[in-house]
C-alpha positions as CSV (number, residue, x, y, z in Angstrom):
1,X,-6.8,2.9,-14.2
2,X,-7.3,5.2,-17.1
3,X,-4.8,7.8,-16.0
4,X,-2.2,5.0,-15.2
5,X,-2.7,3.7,-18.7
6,X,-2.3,6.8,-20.1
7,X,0.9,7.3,-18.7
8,X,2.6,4.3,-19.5
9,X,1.2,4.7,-23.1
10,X,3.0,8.5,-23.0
11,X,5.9,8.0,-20.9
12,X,8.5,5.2,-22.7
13,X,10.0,2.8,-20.5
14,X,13.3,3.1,-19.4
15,X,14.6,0.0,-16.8
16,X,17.9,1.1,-15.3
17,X,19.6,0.7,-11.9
18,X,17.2,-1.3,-9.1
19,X,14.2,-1.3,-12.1
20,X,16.5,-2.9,-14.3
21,X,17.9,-5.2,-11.7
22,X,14.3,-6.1,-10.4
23,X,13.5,-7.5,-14.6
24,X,16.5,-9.3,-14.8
25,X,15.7,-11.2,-11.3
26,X,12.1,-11.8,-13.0
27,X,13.7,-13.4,-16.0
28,X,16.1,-15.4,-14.4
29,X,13.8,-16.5,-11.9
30,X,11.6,-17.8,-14.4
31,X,14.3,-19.3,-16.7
32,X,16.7,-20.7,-13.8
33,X,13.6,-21.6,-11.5
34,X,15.3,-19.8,-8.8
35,X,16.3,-16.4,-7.3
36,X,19.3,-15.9,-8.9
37,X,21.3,-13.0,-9.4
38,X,23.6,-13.9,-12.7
39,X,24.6,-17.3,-12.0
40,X,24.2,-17.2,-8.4
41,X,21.6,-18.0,-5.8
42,X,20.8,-15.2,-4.1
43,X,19.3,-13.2,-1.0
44,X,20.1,-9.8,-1.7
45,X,16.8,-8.6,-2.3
46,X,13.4,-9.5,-0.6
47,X,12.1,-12.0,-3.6
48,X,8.5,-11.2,-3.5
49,X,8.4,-8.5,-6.5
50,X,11.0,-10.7,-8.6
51,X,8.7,-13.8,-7.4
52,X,5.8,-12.3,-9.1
53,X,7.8,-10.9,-12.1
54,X,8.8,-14.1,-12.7
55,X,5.4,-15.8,-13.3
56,X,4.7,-13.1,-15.4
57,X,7.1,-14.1,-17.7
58,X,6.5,-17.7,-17.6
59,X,3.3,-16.9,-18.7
60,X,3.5,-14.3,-21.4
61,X,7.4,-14.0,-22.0
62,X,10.5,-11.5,-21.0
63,X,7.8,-8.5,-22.0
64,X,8.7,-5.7,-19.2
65,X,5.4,-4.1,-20.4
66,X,3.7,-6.9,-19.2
67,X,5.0,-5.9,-15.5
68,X,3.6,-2.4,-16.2
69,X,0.4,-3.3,-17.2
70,X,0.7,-5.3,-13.7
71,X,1.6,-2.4,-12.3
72,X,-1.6,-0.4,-13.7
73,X,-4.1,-2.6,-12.2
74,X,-1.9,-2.6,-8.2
75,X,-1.8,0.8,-8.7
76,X,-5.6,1.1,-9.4
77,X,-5.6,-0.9,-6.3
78,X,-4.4,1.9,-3.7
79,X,-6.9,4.5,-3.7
80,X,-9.4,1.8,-3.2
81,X,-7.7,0.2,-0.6
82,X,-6.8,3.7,1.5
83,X,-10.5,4.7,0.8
84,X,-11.5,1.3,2.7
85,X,-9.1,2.5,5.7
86,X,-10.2,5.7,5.7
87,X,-13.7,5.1,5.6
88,X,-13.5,2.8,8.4
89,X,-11.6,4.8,10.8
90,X,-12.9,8.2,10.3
91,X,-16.0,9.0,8.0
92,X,-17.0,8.8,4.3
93,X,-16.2,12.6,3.4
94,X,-12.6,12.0,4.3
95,X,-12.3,8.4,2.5
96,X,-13.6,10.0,-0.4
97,X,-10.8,13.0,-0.9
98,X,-8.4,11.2,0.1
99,X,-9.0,8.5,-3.1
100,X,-9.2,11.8,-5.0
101,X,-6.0,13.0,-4.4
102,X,-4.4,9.6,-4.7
103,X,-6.4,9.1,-8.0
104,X,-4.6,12.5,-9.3
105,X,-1.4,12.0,-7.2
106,X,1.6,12.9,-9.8
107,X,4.0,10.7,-7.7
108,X,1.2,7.4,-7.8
109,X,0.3,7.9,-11.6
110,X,4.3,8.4,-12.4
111,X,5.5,5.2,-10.4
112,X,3.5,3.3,-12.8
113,X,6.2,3.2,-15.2
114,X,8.6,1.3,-13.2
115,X,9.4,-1.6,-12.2
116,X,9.7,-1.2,-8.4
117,X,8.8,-3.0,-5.5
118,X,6.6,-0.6,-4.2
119,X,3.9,-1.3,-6.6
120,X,3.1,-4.6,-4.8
121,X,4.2,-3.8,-1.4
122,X,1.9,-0.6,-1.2
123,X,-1.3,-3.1,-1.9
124,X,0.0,-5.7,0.3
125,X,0.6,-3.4,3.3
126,X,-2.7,-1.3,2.6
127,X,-4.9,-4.8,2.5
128,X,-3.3,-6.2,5.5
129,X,-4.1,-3.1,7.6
130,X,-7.6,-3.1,6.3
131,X,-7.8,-6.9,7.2
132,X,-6.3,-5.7,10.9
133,X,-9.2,-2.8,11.0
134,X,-11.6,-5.3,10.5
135,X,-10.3,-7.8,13.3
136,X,-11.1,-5.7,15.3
137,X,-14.6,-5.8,16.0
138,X,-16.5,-8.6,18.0
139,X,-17.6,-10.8,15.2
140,X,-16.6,-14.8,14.6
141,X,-14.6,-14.1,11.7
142,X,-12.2,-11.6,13.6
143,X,-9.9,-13.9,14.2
144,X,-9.7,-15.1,10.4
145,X,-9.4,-11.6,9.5
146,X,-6.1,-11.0,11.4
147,X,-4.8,-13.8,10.3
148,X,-5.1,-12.9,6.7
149,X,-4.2,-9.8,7.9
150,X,-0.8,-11.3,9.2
151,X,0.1,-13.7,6.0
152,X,0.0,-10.3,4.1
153,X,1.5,-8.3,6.1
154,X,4.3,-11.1,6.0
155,X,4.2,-11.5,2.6
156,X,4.7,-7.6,2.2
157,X,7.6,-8.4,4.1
158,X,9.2,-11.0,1.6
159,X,8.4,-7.8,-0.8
160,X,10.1,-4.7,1.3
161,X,12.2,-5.9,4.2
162,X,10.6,-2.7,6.1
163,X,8.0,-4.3,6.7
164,X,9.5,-6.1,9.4
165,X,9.3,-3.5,11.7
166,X,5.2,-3.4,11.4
167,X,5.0,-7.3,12.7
């Protein structure tokens, strides 16, 4: 988290082409009470980012930083999640540097900075695959594990359309 803060703290943001477009969404969203793109309703994008952009600003105002400190803590969320995974299906050794390189990842820590789907979709899918790896075992709460596994993998479908193909 500290090396995501410090990157948004360094780097100034810039919102321009789908970043820019994903804000406004947000802001109308939360003004209109609807995904609209200008004065239209809209399906162009998968709403699920915008969605959650726009309760952000309900709540604290058009503030774009306050989507990137959003971003810092879903970003914090995906070496955790992928050391989960890892862990699970191959040993703790392996869980453990592959964190570390997602910790340090230049393309993770940059990402930060924008305002891009990614940042919730990469949580989503990671959690719903963990959720799936843990359905998988014998025990009586395998079948509530894919099940939550399934409303996020859907719901990282309403976020990035590829998702689709994983169902």
């Amino acid at each position: 988290l500290l090396l995501r803060l410090i990157v948004v703290i360094v780097m100034p943001l810039h919102l321009w082409a789908d970043y820019a477009s994903y804000d406004e969404l947000g802001w109308t969203w939360a003004q209109l009470g609807g995904y609209y793109n200008g004065e239209y309703l809209t399906a162009y994008w998968p709403p699920g980012y915008s969605f959650l952009l726009s309760r952000l600003y309900l709540l604290f105002g058009h503030s774009p930083n306050i989507a990137v400190y959003l971003n810092i803590f879903l970003g914090g969320t995906v070496p955790i999640l992928t050391y989960q995974i890892i862990r699970h299906v191959w040993d703790e050794r392996t869980a453990r540097w592959t964190a570390v390189i997602l910790i340090f990842s230049p393309s993770q820590l940059f990402m930060t900075n924008l305002l891009a789907s990614e940042m919730l979709f990469i949580p989503l899918l990671l959690t719903s695959i963990y959720f799936f790896l843990l359905s998988d075992d014998s025990s009586s709460k395998a079948i509530i594990y894919a099940l939550l596994g399934g409303i996020l993998l859907g719901t990282a479908t309403l976020t990035r359309s590829i998702a689709k193909y994983l169902l």
